[in-house]
N, CA, C and O atoms as a GROMACS GRO file, in nm:
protein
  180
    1UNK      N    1   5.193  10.602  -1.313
    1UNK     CA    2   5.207  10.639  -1.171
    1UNK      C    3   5.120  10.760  -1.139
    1UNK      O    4   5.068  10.792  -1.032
    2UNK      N    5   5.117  10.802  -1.222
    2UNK     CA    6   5.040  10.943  -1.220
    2UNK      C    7   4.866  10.937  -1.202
    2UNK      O    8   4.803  11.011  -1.126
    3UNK      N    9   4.826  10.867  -1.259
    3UNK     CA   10   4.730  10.822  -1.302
    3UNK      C   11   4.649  10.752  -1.200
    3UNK      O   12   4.534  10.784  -1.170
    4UNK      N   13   4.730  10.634  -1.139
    4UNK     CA   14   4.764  10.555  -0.991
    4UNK      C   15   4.718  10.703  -0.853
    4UNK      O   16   4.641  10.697  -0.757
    5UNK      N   17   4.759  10.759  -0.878
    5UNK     CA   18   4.732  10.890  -0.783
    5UNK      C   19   4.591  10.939  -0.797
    5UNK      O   20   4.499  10.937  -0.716
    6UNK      N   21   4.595  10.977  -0.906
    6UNK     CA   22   4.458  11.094  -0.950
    6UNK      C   23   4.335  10.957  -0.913
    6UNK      O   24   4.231  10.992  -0.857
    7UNK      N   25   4.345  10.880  -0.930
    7UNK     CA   26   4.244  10.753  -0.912
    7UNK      C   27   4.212  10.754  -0.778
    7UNK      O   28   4.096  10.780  -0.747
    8UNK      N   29   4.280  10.734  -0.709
    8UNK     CA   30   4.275  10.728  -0.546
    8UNK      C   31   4.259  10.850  -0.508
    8UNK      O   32   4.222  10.841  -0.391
    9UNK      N   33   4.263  10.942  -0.533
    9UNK     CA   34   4.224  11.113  -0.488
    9UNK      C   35   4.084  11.104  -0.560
    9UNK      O   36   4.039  11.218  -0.560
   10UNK      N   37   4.030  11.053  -0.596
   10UNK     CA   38   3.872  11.067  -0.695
   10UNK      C   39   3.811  10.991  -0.614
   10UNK      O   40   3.701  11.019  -0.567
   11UNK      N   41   3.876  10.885  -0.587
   11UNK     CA   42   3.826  10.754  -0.490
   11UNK      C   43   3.810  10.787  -0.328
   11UNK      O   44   3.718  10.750  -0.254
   12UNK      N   45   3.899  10.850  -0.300
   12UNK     CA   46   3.867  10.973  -0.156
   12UNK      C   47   3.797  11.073  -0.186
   12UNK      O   48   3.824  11.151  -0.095
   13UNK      N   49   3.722  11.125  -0.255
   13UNK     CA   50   3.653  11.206  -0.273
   13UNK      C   51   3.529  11.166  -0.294
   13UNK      O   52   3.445  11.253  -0.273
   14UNK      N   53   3.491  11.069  -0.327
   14UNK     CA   54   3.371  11.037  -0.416
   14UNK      C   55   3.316  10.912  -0.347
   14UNK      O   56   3.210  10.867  -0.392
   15UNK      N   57   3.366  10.860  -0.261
   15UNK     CA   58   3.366  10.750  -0.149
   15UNK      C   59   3.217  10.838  -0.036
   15UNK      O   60   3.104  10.794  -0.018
   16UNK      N   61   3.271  10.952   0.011
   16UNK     CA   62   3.222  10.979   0.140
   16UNK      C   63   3.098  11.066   0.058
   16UNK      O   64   2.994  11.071   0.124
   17UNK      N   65   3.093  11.127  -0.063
   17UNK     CA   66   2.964  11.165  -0.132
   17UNK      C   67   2.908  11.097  -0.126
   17UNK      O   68   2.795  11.127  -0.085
   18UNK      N   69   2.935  10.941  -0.163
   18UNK     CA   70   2.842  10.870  -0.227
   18UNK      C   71   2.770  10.798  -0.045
   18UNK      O   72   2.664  10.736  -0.040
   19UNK      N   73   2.836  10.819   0.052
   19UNK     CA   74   2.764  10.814   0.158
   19UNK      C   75   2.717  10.889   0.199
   19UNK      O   76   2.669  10.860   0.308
   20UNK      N   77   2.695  11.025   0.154
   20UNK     CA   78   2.627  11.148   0.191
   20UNK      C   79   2.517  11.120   0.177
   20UNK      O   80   2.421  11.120   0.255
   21UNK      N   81   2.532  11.084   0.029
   21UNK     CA   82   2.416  11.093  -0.053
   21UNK      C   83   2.299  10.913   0.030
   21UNK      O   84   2.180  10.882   0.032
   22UNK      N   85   2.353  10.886   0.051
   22UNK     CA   86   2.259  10.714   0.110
   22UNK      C   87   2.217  10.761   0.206
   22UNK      O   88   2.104  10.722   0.234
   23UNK      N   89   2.284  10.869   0.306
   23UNK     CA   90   2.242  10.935   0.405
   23UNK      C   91   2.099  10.974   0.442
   23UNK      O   92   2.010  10.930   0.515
   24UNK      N   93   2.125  11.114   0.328
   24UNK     CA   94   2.099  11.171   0.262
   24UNK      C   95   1.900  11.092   0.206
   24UNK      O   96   1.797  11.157   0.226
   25UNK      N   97   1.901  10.998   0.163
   25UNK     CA   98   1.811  10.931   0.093
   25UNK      C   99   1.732  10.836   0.214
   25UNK      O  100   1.612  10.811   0.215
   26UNK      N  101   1.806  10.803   0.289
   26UNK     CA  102   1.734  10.731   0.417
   26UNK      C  103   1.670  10.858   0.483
   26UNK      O  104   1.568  10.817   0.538
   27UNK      N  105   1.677  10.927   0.495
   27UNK     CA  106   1.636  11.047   0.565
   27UNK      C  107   1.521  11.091   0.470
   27UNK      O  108   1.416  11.088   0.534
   28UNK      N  109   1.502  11.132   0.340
   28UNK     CA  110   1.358  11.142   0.298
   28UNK      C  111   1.305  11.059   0.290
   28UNK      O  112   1.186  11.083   0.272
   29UNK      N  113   1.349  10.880   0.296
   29UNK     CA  114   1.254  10.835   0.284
   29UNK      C  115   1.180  10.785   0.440
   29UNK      O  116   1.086  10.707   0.450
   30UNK      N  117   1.247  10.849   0.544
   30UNK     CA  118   1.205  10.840   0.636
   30UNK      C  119   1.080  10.923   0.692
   30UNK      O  120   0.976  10.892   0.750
   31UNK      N  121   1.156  11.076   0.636
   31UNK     CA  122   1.040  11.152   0.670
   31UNK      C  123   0.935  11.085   0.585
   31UNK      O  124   0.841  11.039   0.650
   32UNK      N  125   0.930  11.071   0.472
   32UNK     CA  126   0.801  11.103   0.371
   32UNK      C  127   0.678  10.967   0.398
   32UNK      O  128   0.558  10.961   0.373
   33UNK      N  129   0.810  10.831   0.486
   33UNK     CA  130   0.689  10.764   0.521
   33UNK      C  131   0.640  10.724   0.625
   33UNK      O  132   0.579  10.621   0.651
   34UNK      N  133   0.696  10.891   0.744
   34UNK     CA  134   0.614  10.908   0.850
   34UNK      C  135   0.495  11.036   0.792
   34UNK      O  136   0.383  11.047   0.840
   35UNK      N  137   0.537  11.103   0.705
   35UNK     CA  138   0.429  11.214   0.690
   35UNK      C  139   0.276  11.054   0.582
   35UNK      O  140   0.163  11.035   0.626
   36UNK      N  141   0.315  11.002   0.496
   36UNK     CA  142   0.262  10.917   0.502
   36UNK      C  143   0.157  10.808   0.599
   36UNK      O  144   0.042  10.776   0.568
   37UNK      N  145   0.223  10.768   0.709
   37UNK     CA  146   0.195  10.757   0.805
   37UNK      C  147   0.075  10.796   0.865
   37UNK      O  148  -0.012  10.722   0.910
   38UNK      N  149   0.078  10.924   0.861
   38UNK     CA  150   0.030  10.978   0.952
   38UNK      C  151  -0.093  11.052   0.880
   38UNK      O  152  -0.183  11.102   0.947
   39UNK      N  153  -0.090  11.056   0.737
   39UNK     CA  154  -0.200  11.088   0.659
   39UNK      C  155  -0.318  10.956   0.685
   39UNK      O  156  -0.433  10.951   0.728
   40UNK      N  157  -0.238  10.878   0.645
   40UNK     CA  158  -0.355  10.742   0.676
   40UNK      C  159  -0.398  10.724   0.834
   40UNK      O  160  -0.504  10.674   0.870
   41UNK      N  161  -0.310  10.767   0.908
   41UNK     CA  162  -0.378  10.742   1.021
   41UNK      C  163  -0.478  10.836   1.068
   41UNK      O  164  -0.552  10.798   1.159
   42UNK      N  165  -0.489  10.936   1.028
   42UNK     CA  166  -0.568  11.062   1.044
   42UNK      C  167  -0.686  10.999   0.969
   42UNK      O  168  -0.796  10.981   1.022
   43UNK      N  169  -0.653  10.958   0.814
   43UNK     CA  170  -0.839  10.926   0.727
   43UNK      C  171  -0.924  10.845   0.791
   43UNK      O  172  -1.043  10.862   0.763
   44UNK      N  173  -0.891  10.731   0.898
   44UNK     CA  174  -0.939  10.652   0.992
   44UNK      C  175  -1.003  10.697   1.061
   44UNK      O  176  -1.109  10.642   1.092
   45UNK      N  177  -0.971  10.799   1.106
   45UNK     CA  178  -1.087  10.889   1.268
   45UNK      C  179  -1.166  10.919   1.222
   45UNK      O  180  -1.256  10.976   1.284
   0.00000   0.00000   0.00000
């Protein structure tokens, strides 16, 4: 029973990190492939 607890308190905890973190990862790879982006579009001119 005990055990049953500490599981689900790890599982609320470690749930909304692990969406931080996807967050988190869409967001550099957003920036990095507009700064990308925008390197190549610049070598063109």
């Amino acid at each position: 029973m005990r055990m049953d607890f500490v599981i689900h308190l790890v599982a609320k905890i470690v749930v909304p990190l692990f969406f931080i973190g996807m967050a988190g990862s869409a967001v550099v790879i957003v920036v990095s492939f507009a700064e990308d982006l925008k390197e190549l579009l610049g070598d063109e001119e």
